[in-house]
C-alpha positions in Angstrom: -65.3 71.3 -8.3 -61.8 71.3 -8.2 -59.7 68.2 -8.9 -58.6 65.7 -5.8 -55.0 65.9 -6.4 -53.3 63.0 -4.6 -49.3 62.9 -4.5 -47.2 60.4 -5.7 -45.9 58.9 -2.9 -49.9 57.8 -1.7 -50.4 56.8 -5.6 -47.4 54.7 -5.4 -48.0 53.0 -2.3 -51.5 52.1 -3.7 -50.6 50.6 -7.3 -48.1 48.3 -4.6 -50.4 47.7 -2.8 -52.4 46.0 -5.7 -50.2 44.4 -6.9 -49.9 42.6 -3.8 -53.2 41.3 -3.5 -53.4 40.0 -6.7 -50.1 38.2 -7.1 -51.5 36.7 -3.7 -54.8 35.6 -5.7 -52.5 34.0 -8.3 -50.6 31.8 -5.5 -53.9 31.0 -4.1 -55.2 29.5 -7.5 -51.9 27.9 -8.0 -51.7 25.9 -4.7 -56.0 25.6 -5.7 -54.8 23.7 -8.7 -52.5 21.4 -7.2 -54.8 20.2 -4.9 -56.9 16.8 -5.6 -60.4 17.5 -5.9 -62.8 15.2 -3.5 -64.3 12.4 -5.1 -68.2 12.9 -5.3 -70.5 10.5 -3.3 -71.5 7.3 -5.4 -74.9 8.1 -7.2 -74.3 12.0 -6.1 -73.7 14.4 -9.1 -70.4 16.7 -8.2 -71.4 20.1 -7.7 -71.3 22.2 -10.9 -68.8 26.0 -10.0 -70.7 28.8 -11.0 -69.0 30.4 -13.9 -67.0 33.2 -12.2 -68.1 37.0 -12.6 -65.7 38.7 -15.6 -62.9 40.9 -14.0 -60.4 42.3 -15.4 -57.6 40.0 -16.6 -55.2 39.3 -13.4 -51.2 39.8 -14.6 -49.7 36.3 -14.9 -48.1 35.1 -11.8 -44.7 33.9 -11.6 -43.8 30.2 -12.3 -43.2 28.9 -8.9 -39.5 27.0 -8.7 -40.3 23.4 -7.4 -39.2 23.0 -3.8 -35.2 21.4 -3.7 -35.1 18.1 -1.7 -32.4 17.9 0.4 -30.1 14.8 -1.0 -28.6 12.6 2.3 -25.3 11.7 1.3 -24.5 7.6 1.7 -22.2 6.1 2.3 -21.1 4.2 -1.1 -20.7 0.1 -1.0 -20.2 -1.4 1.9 -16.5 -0.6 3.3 -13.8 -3.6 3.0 -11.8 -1.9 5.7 -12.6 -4.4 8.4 -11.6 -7.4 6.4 -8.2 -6.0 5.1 -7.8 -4.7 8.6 -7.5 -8.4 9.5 -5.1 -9.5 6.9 -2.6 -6.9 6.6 0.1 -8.1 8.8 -0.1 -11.5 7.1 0.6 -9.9 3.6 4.7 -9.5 3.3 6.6 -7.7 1.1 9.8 -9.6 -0.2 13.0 -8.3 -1.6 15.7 -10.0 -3.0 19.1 -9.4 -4.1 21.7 -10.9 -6.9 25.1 -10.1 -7.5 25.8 -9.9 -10.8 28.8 -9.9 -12.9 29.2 -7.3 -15.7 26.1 -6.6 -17.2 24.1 -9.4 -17.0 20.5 -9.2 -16.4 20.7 -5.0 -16.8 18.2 -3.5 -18.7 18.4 0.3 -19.6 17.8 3.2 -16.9 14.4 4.1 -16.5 13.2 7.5 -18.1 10.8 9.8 -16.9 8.6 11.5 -19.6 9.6 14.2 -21.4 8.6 17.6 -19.4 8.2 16.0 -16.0 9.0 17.6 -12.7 10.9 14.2 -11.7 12.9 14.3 -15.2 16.1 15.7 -13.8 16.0 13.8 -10.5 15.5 10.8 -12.3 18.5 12.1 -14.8 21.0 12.3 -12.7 20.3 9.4 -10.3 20.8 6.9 -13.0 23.5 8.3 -14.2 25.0 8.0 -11.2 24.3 4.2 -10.7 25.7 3.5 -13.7 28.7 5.5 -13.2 29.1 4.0 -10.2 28.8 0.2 -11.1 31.2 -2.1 -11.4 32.5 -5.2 -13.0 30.1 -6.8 -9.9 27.1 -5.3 -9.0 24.1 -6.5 -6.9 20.4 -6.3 -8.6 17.6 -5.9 -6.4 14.2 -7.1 -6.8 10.5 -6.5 -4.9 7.6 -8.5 -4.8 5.2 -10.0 -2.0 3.8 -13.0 0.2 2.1 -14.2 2.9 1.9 -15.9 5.6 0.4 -19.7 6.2 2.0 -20.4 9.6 2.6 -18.4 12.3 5.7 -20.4 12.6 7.5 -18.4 9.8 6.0 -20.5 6.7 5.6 -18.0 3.7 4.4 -18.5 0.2 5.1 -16.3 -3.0 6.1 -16.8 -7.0 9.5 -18.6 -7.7 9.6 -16.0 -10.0 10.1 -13.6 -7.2 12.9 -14.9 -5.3 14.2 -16.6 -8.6 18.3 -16.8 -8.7 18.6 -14.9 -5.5 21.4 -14.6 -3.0 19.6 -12.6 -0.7 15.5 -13.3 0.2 14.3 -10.7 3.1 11.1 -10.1 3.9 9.4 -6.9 5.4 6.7 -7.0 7.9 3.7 -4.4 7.8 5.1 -3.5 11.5 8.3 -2.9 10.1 10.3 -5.9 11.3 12.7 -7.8 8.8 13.6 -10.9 8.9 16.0 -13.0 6.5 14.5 -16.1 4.9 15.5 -19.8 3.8 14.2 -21.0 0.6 12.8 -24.1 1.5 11.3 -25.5 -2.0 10.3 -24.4 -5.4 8.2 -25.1 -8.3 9.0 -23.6 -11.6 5.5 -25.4 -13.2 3.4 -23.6 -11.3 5.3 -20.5 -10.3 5.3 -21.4 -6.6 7.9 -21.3 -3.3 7.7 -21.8 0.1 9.7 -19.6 2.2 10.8 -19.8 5.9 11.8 -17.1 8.3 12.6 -17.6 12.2 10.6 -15.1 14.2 10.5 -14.4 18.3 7.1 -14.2 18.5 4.0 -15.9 16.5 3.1 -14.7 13.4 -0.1 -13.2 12.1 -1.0 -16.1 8.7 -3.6 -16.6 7.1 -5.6 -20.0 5.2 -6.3 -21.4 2.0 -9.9 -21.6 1.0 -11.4 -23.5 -2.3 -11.3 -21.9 -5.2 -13.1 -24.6 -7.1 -15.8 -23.0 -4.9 -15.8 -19.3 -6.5 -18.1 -17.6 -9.0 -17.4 -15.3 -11.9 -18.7 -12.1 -10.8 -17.7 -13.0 -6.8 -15.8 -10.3 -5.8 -12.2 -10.6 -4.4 -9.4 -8.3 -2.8 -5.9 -8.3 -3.6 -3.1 -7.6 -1.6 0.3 -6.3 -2.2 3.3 -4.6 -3.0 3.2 -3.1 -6.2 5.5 -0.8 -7.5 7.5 -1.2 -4.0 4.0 0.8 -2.4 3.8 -2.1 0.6 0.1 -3.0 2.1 -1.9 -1.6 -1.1 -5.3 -2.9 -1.8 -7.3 -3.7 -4.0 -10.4 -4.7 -5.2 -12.3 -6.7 -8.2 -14.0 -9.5 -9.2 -13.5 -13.0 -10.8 -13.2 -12.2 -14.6 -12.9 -15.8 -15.4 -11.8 -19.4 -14.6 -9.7 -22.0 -16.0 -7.9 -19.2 -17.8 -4.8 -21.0 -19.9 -2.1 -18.3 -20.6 0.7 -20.9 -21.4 2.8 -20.2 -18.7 3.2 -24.1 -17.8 1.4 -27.2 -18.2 -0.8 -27.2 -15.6 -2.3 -23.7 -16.4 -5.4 -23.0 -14.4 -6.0 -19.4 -13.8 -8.4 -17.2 -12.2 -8.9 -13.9 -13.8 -9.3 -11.1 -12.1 -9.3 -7.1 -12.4 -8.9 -6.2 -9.2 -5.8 -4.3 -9.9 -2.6 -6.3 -10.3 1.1 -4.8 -10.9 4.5 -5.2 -11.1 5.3 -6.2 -7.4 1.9 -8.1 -6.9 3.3 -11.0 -7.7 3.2 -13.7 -5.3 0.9 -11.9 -3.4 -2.4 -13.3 -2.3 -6.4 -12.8 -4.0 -8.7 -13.3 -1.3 -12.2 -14.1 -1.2 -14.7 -12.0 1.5 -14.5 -14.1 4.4 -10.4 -13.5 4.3 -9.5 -17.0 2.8 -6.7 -17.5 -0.1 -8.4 -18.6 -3.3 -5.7 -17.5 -5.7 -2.0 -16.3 -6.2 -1.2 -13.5 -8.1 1.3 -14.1 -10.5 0.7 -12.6 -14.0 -0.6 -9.7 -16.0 -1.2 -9.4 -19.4 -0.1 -5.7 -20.2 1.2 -3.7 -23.3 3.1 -1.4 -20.4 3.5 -3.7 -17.6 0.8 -1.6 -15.6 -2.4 -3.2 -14.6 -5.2 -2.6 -17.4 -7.6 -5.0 -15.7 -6.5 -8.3 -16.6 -4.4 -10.1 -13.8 -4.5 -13.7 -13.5 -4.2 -16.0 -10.2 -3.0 -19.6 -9.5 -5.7 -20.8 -8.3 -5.8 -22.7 -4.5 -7.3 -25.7 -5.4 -3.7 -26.0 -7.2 -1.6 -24.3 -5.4 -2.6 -25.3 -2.0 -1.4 -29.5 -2.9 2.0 -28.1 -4.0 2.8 -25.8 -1.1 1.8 -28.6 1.3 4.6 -30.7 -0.7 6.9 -28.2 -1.3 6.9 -27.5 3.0 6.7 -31.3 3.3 9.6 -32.7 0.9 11.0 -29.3 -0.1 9.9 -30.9 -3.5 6.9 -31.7 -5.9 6.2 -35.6 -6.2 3.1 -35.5 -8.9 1.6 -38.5 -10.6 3.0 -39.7 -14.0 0.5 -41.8 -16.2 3.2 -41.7 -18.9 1.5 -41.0 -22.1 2.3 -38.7 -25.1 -1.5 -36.9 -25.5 -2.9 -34.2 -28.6 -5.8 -32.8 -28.6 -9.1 -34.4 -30.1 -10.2 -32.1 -32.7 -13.8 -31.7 -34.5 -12.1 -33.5 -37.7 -10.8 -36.2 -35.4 -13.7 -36.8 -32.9 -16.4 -37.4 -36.5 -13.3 -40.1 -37.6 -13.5 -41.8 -34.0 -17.5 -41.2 -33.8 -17.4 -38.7 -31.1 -20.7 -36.8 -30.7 -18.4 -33.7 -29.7 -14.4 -33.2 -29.8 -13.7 -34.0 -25.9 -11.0 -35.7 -24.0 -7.0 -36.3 -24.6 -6.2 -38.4 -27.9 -3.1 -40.9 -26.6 -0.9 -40.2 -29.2 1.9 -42.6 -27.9 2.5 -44.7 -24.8 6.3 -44.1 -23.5 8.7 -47.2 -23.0 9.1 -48.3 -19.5 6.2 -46.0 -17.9 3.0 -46.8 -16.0 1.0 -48.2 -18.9 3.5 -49.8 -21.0 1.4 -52.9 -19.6 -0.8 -52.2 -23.0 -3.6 -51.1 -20.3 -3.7 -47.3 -22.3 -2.6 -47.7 -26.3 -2.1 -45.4 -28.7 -5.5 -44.1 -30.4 -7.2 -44.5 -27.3 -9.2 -41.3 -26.1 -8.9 -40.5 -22.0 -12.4 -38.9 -21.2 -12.3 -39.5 -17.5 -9.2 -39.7 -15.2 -9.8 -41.0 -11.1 -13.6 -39.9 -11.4 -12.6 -36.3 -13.1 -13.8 -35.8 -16.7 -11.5 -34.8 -19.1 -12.9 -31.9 -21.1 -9.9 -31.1 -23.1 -6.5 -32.5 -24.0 -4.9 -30.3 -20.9 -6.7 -31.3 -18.4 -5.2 -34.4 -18.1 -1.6 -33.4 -17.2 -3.2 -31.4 -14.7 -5.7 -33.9 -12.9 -2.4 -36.7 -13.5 -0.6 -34.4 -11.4 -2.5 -33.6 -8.4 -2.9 -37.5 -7.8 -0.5 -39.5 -5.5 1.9 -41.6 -6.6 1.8 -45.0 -6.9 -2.3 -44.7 -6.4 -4.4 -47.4 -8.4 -7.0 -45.4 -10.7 -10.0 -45.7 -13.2 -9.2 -45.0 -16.5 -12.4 -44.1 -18.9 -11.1 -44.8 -22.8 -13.2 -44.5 -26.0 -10.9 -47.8 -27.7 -12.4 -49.6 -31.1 -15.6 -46.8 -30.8 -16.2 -48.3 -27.1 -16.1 -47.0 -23.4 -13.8 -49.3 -21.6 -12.8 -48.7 -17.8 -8.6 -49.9 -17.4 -6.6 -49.5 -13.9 -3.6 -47.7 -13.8 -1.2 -47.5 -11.2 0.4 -43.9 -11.5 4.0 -43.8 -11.1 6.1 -40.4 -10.4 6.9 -37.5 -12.8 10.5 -36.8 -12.2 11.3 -33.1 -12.8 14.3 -32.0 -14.1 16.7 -28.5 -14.6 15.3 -29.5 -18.4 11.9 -29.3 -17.7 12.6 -26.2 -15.6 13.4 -24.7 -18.8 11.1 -26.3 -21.2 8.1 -24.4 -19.4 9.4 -21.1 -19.0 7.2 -18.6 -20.3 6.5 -18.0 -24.2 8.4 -14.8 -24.2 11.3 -15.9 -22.1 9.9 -13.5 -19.7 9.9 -14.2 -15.8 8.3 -11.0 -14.2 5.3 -12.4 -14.0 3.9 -9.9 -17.5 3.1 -12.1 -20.1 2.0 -12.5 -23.8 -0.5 -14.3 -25.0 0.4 -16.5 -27.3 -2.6 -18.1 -29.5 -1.0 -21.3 -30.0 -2.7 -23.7 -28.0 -0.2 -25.5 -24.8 0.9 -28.8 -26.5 3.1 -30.2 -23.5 2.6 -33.7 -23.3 2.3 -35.9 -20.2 5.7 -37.4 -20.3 9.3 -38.0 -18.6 11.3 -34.7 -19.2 14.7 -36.6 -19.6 13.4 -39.4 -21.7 14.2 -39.9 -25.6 11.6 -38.3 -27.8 12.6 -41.2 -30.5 10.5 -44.7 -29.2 9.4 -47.9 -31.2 5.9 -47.3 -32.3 3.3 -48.7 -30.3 1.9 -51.7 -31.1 3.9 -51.7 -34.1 5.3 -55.0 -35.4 8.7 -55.9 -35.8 10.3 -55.0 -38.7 11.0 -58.9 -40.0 7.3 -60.0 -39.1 5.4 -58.4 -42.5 8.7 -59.8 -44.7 7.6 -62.2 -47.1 3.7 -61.4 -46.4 3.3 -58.5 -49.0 1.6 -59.3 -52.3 3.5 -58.8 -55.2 1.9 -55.5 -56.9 2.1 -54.3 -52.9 5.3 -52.4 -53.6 3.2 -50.1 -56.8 2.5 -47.0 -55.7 -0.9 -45.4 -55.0 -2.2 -42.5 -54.9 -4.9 -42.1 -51.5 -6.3 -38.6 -50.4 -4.1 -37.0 -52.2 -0.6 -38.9 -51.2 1.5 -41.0 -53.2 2.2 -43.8 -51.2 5.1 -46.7 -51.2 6.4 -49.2 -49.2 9.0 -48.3 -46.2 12.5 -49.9 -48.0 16.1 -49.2 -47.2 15.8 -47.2 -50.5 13.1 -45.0 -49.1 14.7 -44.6 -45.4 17.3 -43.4 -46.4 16.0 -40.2 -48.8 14.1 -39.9 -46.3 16.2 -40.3 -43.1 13.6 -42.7 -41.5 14.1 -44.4 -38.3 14.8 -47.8 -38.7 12.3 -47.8 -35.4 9.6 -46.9 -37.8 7.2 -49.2 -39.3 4.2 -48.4 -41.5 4.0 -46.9 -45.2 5.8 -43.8 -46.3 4.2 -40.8 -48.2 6.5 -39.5 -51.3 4.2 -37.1 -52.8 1.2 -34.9 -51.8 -0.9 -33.6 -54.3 -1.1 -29.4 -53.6 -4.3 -28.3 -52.3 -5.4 -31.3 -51.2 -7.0 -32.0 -47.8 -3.8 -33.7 -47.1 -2.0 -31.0 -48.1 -4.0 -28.7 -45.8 -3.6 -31.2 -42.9 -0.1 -30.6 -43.2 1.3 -34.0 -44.3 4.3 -34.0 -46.0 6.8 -36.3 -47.9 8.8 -38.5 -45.7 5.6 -38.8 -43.0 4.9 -42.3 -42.4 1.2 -43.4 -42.2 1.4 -46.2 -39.2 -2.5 -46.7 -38.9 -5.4 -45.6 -40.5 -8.9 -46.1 -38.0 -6.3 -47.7 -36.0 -5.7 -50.5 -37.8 -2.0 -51.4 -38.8 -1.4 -50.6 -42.4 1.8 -52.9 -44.1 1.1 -51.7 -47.5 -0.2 -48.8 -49.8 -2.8 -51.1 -50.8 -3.9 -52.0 -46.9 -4.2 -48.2 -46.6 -6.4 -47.9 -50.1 -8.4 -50.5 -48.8 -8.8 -49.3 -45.4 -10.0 -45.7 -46.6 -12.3 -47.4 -49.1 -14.2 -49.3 -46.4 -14.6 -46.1 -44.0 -16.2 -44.7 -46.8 -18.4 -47.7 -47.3 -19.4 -47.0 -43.7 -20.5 -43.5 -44.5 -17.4 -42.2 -42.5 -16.1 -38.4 -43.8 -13.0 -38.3 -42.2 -9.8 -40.9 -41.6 -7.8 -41.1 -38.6 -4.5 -41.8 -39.5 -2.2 -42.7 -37.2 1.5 -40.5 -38.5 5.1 -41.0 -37.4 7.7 -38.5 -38.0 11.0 -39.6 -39.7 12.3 -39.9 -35.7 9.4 -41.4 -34.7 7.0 -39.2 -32.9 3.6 -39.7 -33.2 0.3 -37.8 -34.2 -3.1 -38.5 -35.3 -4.8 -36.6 -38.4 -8.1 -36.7 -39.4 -7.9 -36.7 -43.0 -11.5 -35.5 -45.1 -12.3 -38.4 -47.6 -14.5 -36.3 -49.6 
């Protein structure tokens, strides 16, 4: 029988055809798999699949690429273009100019980086300004607003339109208008502007601050850098932030991005109200790294109302030299926790000179507010009216007492102006922190730092009253103590306003030492009791002791006269 011969084309077509059918077997087991198997009737065994007839093994089938799901795109958080639409025009940008004679004020040119494209244009167009400047040149400065009347009331930082000869400010539509300076304050880095315009202007309102959260979020707006109408947007870092920058720091912290030019620019909160001013940054460069600080509105909107009313600040004086109340001295005075503002001295002539507030006392609550710390008090002193009656909460003899005070008025001063410039010197609005905590006392800026002690007797009243061995020296936590004599003030250079007993000696290492008593300090009281003699104050410490006190709050006066307290460990 002769051979079937088939040709290569049919035996080709065949094999593929094979194949075909059982790669589609494969699939069909595959999908098969996948598949949930139906759940058998209760009480009904499931069916047992007869063991399939051997066949030859099938060629693996292909592992099947899961189907790709189609991703929608969204569209991100939810847009903040609507709001800033609305507040735009009411965010100005201001620029100044001062002329200044020589070089005054004139930093070097700035550089740009090695290798930059800009390097040559920036090259030779300071070279050319300083070729071209005189013996009188004019210095320009930028930085922003906005609007709180649609009469032409503005707010932004003193520091921005600080020294200025020329204030103009630039309207998101272009205009510019020229504008009067119609009050400052240097405490809290705050002036109202005023510009005449033809038709109403778009402003915006203060909200409450004391309101916001950390973690709300908040938009800035600005003109940093000279880029006018930039946004941005952040959260509240923090509150109650105190950067030294004046006495009544209060700050909100932020990092929606703040620069150069931001100052005096407004943070709002999302339903378009003011709840801060930006007016700071902390920065190794001077470019925003995330940490921008605001003066808050529940500040700032009592002084811009004054500032537009009087062209002036008229804050409350209580009149009172305060330090803080430390762990050491809140166990001597029987504190639970340290809290509230130790009166370290009541100033001559001022509200409470009436012997309603002494020295020693401890302010925990001022008009209702509770004083948490010693500079909180300036602050809530401040904001009150003048001449207003208030409740004054005191810890006096290891008691809560409740004294009225009628507040008289802080007159500021080109001294004070001064005294609370920043740390550095600097007023850009880029500060350093400084870790030293704000010490600025409640207290007249013009008036002498060298007052009687309070409650002090006269010099003559203790003559004749000492006991002999009085004037032997003794030797009390660590000090060598001796009796206040003519001898003694004058090694000493001690007021002849100052009353109490002098320290000579103090023993190296001791907690004395480490409290930073020195010779020529003079120990006035000691648990606020008037010590006449180195044995009074022997006595004195001796009896805390007895009472199971650790520390002793002594009552020190400088060789002019000023005043602390220091709790002193007795073991």
């Amino acid at each position: 029988m002769a051979p079937t011969i088939r040709s290569p084309f049919r035996r080709t077509l065949a094999l593929l055809a094979s194949a075909a059918i059982m790669a589609q077997a494969g699939v069909s087991g595959i999908a098969f798999a996948q598949t949930t198997p139906e759940t058998a009737a209760p009480g009904v065994a499931a069916p047992v699949p007869a063991a399939p007839a051997p066949t030859s093994p099938a060629p693996t089938a292909p592992q099947q690429t899961p189907p790709v799901q189609t991703v929608v795109p969204n569209n991100g958080p939810a847009s903040v273009a609507d709001l800033a639409e609305g507040l735009l025009d009411a965010v100005v940008n201001i620029s100044t100019s001062q002329n200044v004679k020589d070089d005054e004020g004139v930093g070097p040119a700035p550089r740009a980086p090695d290798g930059s494209p800009f390097q040559e244009f920036f090259n030779d167009f300071f070279n050319k300004q300083q070729g071209n400047r005189g013996p009188n040149h004019n210095v320009s400065s930028l930085g922003s607003g906005f609007v709180i009347d649609p009469a032409g009331y503005i707010v932004t930082n003193n520091h921005v339109i600080e020294g200025a000869d020329d204030i103009e400010v630039n309207f998101a539509n272009g205009t510019k208008l020229k504008a009067k300076l119609i009050g400052t304050d240097t405490k809290t880095d705050l002036s109202v502007l005023k510009v005449e315009p033809k038709t109403p202007l778009k402003s915006v309102k203060f909200g409450d601050s004391s309101e916001m959260r950390i973690g709300d979020w908040v938009m800035a707006i600005g003109n940093p850098f000279g880029f006018g109408g930039s946004v941005t947007v952040g959260i509240i870092s923090g509150r109650g932030r105190n950067i030294n920058a004046g006495p009544y720091d209060n700050f909100i912290q932020t990092d929606a991005a703040i620069n150069k030019g931001n100052s005096g620019g407004p943070l709002f909160n999302m339903r378009g109200e003011v709840i801060g001013i930006n007016t700071a940054i902390i920065s190794p460069s001077g470019g925003s790294i995330g940490i921008g600080f605001s003066v808050p509105s529940e500040l700032a909107s009592g002084v811009v109302e004054q500032l537009r009313q009087y062209g002036e600040t008229r804050r409350g004086w209580l009149g009172v030299r305060i330090q803080p109340v430390t762990d050491d001295i809140a166990d001597s005075l029987g504190l639970d926790t340290a809290k509230g503002a130790l009166v370290a001295g009541v100033i001559k002539g001022g509200p409470v000179d009436d012997g309603s507030i002494k020295a020693g006392d401890v302010i925990l609550k001022f008009d209702g507010k509770t004083v948490n710390e010693m500079r909180d008090l300036p602050r809530v002193v401040a904001e009150s009216t003048v001449g207003k009656e208030v409740d004054v909460v005191v810890l006096r003899d290891g008691k809560e007492q409740t004294v009225k005070v009628k507040l008289g008025r802080l007159e500021d001063s080109d001294q004070a102006a001064a005294g609370d410039a920043a740390p550095d010197g600097s007023q850009d609005g880029v500060i350093t922190p400084d870790p030293d905590e704000n010490d600025d006392m409640d207290q007249p800026d013009t008036g002498d730092q060298t007052q009687p002690v309070p409650g002090a007797p006269e010099p003559d009243q203790h003559q004749g009253q000492v006991s002999p061995d009085a004037a032997t020296p003794k030797n009390v936590l660590g000090l060598s103590l001796s009796l206040l004599s003519p001898e003694t003030r004058k090694a000493f250079g001690i007021a002849e306003s100052v009353d109490g007993v002098v320290v000579t000696e103090v023993a190296p290492g001791s907690a004395s030492a480490e409290k930073g008593l020195k010779p020529g300090d003079v120990i006035v009281e000691v648990a606020q009791e008037f010590m006449k003699s180195p044995d009074a104050v022997a006595a004195k410490v001796k009896s805390l002791k007895q009472e199971g006190r650790r520390n002793a709050q002594l009552m020190i006066a400088s060789a002019n006269g000023d005043l602390r307290f220091v709790a002193v460990p007795m073991e």
